[in-house]
C-alpha positions as CSV (number, residue, x, y, z in Angstrom):
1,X,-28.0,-6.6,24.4
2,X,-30.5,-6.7,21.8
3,X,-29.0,-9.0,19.6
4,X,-28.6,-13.4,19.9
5,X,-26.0,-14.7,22.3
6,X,-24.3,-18.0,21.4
7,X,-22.9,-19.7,24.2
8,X,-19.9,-21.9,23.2
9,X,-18.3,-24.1,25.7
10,X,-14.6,-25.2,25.2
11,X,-13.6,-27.1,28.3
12,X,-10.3,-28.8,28.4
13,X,-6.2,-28.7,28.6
14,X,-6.9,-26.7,32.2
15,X,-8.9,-23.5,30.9
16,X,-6.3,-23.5,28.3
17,X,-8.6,-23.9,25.0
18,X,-11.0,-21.6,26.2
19,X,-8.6,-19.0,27.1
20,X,-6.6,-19.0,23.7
21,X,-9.5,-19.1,21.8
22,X,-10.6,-15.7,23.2
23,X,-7.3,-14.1,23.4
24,X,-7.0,-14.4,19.7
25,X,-11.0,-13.4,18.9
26,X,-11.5,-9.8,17.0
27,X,-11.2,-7.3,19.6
28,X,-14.6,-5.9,18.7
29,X,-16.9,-6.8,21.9
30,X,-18.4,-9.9,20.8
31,X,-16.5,-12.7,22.4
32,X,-16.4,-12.4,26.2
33,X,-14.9,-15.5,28.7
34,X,-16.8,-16.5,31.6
35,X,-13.7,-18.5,33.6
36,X,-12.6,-19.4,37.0
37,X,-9.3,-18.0,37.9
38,X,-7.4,-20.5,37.3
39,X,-6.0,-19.3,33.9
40,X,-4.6,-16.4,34.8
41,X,-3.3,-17.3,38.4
42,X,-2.2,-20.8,38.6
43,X,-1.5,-21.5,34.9
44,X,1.2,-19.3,34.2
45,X,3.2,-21.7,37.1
46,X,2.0,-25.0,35.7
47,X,3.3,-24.4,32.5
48,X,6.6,-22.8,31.2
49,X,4.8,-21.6,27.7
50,X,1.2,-20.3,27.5
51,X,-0.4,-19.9,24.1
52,X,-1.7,-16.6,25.6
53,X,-0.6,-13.7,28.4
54,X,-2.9,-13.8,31.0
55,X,-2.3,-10.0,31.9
56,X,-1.7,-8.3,28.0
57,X,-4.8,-10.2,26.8
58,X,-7.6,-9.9,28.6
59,X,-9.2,-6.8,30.4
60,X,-11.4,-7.6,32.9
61,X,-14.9,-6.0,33.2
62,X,-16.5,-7.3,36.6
63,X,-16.0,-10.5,39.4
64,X,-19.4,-12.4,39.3
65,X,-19.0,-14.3,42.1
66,X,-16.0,-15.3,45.1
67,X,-15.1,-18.8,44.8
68,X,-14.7,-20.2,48.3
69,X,-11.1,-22.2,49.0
70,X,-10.9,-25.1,51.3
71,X,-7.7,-26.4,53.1
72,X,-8.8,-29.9,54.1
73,X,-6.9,-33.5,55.1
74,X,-7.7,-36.8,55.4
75,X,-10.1,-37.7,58.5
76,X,-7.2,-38.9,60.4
77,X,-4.9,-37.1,59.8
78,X,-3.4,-35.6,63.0
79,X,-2.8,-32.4,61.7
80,X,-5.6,-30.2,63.0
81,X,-4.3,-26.6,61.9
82,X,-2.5,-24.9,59.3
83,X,0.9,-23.7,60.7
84,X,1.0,-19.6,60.9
């Protein structure tokens, strides 16, 4: 990059903070978001008002990694599958 890179974490209010904060930064490169999905995909249905829009605001530029999912009960629990 050739230049310093300040790293500012802003945990809190679900991804919230973080995310407004960036989607009202100077569009000029220098403020990127490193965040799990949950902003954009599971937000927007927790909450009937977001400071930001998770689709006009941000353009992605690459995934860096997959986050793996798990479905998974109590030990006895008798359910043993998911229904189909």
């Amino acid at each position: 990059m050739g230049q310093s890179v300040v790293v500012e974490n802003r945990p809190g209010a679900n991804t919230i903070v973080a995310n407004e904060l960036v989607a009202h930064a100077a569009p000029d490169g220098h403020t990127l978001l490193f965040a799990i999905d949950i902003g954009f995909t599971v937000n927007p249905h927790l909450y009937a008002k977001l400071p930001y829009d998770p689709v006009k605001d941000f353009a992605p530029i690459t995934a860096d990694h997959e986050l793996a999912t798990l479905l998974a009960p109590r030990r006895r629990c008798p359910r043993t599958t998911s229904p189909s």
